[in-house]
N, C-alpha and C positions, 0 to 999 in steps of 0.2 A: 424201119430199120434204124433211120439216125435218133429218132425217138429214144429206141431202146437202148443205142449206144449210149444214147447221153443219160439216161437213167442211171447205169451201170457205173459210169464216169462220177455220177454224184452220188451212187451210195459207197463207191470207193472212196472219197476222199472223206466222205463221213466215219467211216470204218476204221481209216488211217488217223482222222484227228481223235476219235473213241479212242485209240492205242497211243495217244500222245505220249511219249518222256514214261510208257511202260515197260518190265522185259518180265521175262520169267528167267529163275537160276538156273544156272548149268543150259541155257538153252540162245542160240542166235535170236532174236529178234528183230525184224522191220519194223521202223517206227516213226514218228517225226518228231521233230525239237523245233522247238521256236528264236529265231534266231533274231527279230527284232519286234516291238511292240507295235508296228503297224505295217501292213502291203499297201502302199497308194494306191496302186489300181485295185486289190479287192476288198480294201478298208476295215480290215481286218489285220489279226495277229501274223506276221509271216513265220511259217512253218517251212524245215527243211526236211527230206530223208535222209534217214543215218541208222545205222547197225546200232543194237547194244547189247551187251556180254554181263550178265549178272553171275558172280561166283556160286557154284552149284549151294556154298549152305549158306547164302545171302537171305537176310531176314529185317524188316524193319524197328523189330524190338529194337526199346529203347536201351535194352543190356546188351548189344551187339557190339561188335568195333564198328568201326568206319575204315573205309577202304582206300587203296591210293585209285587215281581214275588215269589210266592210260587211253591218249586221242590220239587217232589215227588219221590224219588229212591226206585225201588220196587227188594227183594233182588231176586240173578238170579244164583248165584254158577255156572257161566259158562261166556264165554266170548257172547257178544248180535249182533253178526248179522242179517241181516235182516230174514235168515229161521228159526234162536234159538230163537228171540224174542219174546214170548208170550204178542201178545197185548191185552185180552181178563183179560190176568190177571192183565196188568195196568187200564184197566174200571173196574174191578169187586174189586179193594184193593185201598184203602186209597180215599183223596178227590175225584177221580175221580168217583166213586162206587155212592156217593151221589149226584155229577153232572147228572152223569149218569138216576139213578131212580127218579131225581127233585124234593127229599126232603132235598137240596142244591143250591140253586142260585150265589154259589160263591163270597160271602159280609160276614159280618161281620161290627158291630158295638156295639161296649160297651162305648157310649156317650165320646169318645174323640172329642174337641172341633175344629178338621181340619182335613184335610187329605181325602185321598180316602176309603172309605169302600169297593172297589171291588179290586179283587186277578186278577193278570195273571198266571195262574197256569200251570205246566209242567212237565209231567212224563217219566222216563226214566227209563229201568234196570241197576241195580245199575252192573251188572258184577258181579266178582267177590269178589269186595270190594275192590282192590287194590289200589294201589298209583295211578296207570297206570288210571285207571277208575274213579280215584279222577281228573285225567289232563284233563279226556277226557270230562270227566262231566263240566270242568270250560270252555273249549275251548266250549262246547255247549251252555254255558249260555251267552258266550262273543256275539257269533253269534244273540241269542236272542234278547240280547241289541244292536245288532246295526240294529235290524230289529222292533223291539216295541217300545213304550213308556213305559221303566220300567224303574223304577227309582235304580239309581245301590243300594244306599245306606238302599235299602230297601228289600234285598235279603234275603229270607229264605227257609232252605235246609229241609226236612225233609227224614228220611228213615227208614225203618222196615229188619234186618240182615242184609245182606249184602250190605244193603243201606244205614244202619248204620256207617256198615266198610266206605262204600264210603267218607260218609260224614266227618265225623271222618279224615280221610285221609286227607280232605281236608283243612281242618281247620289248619292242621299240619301244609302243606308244602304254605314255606312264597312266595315261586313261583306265586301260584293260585292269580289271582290278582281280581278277581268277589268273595270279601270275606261276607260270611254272617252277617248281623245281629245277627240273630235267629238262634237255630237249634233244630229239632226236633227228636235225634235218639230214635228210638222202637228195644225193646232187642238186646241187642250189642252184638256181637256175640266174642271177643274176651277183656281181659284186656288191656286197655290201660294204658302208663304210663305219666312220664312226658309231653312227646312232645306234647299232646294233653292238658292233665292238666292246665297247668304253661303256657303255650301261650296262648289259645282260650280266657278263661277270664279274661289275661291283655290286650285282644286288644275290648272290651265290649261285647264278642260275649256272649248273653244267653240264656240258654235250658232248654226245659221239655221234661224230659226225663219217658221213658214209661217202663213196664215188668209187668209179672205177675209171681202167686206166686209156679207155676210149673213153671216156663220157664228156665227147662232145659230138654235137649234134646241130648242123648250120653253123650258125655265126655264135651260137651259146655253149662256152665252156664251162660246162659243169665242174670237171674236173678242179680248173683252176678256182674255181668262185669258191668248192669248199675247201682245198686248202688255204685260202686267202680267210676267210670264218673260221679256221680252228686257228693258224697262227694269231689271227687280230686277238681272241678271246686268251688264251696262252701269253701274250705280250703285255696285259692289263693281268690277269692273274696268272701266274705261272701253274699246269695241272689242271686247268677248269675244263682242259677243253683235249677228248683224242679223237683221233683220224683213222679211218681203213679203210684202205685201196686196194682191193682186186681187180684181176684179169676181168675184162667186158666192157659193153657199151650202156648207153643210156637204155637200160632194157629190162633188167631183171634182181628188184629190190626181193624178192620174195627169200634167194640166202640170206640175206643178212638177217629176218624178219625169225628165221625157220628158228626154233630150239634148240640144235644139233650144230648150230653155228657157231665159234666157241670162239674168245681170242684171249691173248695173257694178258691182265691186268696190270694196271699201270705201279701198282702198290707196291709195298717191300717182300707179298706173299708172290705176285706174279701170278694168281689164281686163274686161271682161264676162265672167261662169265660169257653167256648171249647176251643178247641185250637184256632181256628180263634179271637176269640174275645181277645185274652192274644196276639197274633199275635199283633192285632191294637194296644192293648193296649200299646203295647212296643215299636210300630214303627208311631204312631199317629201322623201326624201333629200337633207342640206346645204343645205339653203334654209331660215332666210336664211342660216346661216354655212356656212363655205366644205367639201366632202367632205372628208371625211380620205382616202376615198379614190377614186378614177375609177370611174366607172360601173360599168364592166366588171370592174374586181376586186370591187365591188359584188359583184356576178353568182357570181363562181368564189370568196371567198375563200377560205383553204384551213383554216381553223380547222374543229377537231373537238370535239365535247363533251366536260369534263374531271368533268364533275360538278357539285353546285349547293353554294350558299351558304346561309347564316342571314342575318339582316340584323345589322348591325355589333354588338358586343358590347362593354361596359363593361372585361370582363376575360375571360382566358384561358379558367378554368372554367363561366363561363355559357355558353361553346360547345356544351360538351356536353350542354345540357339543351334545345337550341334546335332547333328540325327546320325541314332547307333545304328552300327553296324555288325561290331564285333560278338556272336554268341558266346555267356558265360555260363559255366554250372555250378554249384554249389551239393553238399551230402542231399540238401531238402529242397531241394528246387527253390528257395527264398533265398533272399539276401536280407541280412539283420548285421548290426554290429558286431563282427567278430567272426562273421562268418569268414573263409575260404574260398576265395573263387579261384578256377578252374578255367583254363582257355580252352582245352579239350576234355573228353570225356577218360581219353587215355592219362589225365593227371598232371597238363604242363600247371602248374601252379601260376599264376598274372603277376609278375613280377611291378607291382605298382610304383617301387620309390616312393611312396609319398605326395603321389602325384593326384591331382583330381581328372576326374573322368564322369563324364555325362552317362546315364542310367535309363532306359526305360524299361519295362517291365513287361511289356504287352507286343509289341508286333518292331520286326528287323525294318530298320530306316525310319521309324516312328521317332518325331524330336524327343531329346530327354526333358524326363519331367524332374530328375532329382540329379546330385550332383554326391559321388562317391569317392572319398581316400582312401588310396590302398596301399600298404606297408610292402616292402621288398620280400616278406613271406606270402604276400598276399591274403593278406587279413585286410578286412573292412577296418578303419579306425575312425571314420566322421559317415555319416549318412548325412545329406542336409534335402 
């Protein structure tokens, strides 16, 4: 019998790593993600479980958009491997809960004039809260993006306790290089000070922050810890940062989470948004300024990958000691003198100044072999 037990046990988790970083659209998926490059004790890749939500007309074509990725950290006071995991309580807490019972479609739209209305959305235990679980969460989202069409620049983290902590964490440390947009912490479970403060909102990161009006529990006041994270972020940028406090205890994230939860915006419209809808609103294609281009070329544009960049370089020869990171495109997939490069496939043109920038052609973080000037329209004007 334990024989057969352990058979079962190893073609499960063979099964699970076969569906590694896969989903199917419009459908929940179990899956795992890879959250660091080695497990010491099983000397291998470590692998987490985690939900993921693909937009019902999600498609890998290269004529598709790219999507924004909404993370869902659900808090866990423990470290998450795959027997600790509780995946039952990533479907029954936060957006996944309304995916789940289909009185959510995973869209959003509050009449911004471009952009996608559909989420890739992705839930994890947040752990502990730690720093540790801040790296592990980034190196998860890395793997995402190099397996979806999400668009980096369109990342939003959301968490409830110790998914709070996570996120929070993350924001901090200037390592995590997959940095948020947006962030959503639900009762934060400890004071934060500066480090969170005074960075997250000079780099434009902004939040809406949740609690209610018991939310303390033991010696941990929730309550107080996020009003103290929206005043700190509001004190360094005025507006970066709102607050909602309802009636209850440390107990029941799923209103705020629901569709049908509405509050009035902070704006000059006062527009009542969910969160999804404040989401778009702040990550909208051309809102506030005007598209560069119509929706629909949005949708089909025809740019192809040309390869990536370094970031800008003093001189010619620090090129070559620099390994790209940044993906660019061009109409033909090449880069030639004169050509156009493209930071997205949505059309941000590379604002180069005249600056040099290191070039490889062939694979992301490969050192540059060549050394590129790009003009403030972004035109090639030296290859060397």
């Amino acid at each position: 019998m334990i024989k057969h037990v352990f058979i079962l046990i190893l073609l499960f988790v063979k099964v699970a790593k076969s569906n590694s970083q896969e989903g199917r659209p419009g459908q929940i998926r179990s899956s795992m993600v890879q959250v660091r490059e080695d497990d010491t004790r099983h000397k291998t890749a470590a692998q987490r479980p985690c939900l993921l939500w693909l937009p019902p007309g999600y498609s890998d074509s290269s004529n598709t958009p790219f999507f924004p990725l909404l993370v869902f950290l659900y808090g866990s006071k423990q470290s998450t491997s795959l027997s600790q995991t509780n995946m039952s309580a990533l479907k029954n807490t936060g957006p996944f809960h309304f995916l789940s019972d289909k009185t959510w479609n995973g869209s959003a739209d509050y009449g911004g004039r471009c952009g996608q209305n559909n989420f890739i959305i992705f839930a994890m235990q947040a752990g502990k809260g730690s720093a540790n679980d801040a790296k592990e969460t980034d190196h998860a989202i890395g793997q995402l993006l190099l397996r979806f069409r999400i668009d980096p620049n369109r990342i939003i983290i959301s968490g409830i306790n110790e998914g709070s902590a996570t996120l929070l964490h993350y924001i901090s440390d200037p390592t995590l290089v997959h940095q948020p947009r947006l962030i959503i912490p639900m009762s934060v479970p400890i004071a934060y000070g500066d480090s969170v403060t005074t960075i997250a909102p000079k780099k434009g990161i902004k939040m809406w922050a949740f609690s209610f009006d018991k939310d303390i529990k033991g010696t941990r006041n929730f309550k107080a810890n996020t009003i103290r994270l929206v005043d700190g972020f509001n004190r360094i940028v005025p507006g970066s940062a709102r607050l909602t406090i309802t009636s209850g205890t440390n107990c029941c994230w799923n209103k705020y989470f629901d569709p049908t939860f509405r509050q009035a915006g902070t704006d000059s419209l006062h527009q009542p948004v969910n969160i999804y809808e404040w989401i778009m609103k702040n990550i909208s294609w051309g809102d506030p300024p005007p598209p560069i281009f119509a929706c629909d070329e949005f949708v089909i544009t025809p740019y192809k990958l040309a390869g990536w960049l370094s970031a800008g370089k003093k001189s010619k020869k620090d090129a070559f000691a620099a390994r790209c990171a940044t993906p660019v495109y061009t109409i033909n997939g090449k880069i030639s003198k004169g050509s156009v490069i493209y930071l997205e496939r949505s059309g941000d043109n590379m604002q180069g100044n005249s600056r040099n920038y290191g070039y490889s052609p062939k694979l992301k973080g490969a050192l540059a072999t060549r050394c590129l000037v790009i003009d403030t329209e972004g035109k090639v004007i030296y290859i060397e």
